[in-house]
N, C-alpha and C positions, 0 to 999 in steps of 0.2 A: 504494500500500500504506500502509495506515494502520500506527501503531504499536496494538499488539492487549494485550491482557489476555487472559493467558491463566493458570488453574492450575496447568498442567502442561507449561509452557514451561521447558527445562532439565531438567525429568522424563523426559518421554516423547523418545523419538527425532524427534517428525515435523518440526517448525518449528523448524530451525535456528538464522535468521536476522531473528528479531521484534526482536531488541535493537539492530540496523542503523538509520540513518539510509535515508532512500528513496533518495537519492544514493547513500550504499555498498552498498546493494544490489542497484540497476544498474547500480552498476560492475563488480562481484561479478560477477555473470549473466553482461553481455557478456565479459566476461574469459573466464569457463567455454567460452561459448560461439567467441568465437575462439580459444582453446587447442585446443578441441577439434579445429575445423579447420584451422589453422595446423599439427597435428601430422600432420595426412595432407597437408603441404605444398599448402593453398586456403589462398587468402587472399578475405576479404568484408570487405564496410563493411553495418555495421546503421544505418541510418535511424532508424526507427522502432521504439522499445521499449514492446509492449503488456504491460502489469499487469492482472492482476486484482483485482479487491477481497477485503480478510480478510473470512473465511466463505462465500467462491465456491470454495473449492480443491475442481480435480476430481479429483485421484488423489490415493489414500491406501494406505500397504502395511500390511495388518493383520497382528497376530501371533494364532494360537488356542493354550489350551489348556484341555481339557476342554469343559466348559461356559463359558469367557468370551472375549468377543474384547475385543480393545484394542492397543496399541504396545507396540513391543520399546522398553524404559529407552532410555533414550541410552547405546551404545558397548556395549551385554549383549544378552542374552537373556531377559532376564527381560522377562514381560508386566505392561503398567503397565492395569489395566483403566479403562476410562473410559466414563462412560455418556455423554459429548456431548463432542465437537469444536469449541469457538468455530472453528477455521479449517476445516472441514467445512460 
């Protein structure tokens, strides 16, 4: 993961995480991810941590209203409209 330029970074809800170093945010991740299973009492070891590159993201949760789509703000409702995604 590259560090990204993005507009609407701290705007929009979607990219939490651009202002991370690449190290803290596979720390990050793996952490999520063994809490997650550690909490149904598994326990794993990850090997291998695959990244994808900024501007390959395949999910995106849009927000609509009316005629516009785009992202919910960060932390609201309110839709931040946007006509391009750098991390899309």
């Amino acid at each position: 993961m590259e560090k990204a330029c993005c507009p609407n970074f701290n705007r929009c809800g979607g990219c939490l995480y651009l202002d991370m170093s690449l190290e803290a945010y596979i720390e990050k991740k793996k952490n999520f991810i063994y809490n997650s299973f550690s909490h149904e009492g598994i326990t794993i070891t990850l090997d291998n941590f695959i990244l994808i590159p900024f501007g390959t993201r395949r999910r995106a949760t849009f927000a609509f209203k009316k005629d516009l789509i785009g992202f919910n703000e960060q932390k609201s409702h309110r839709l931040i409209y946007l006509d391009k995604c750098p991390a899309l």
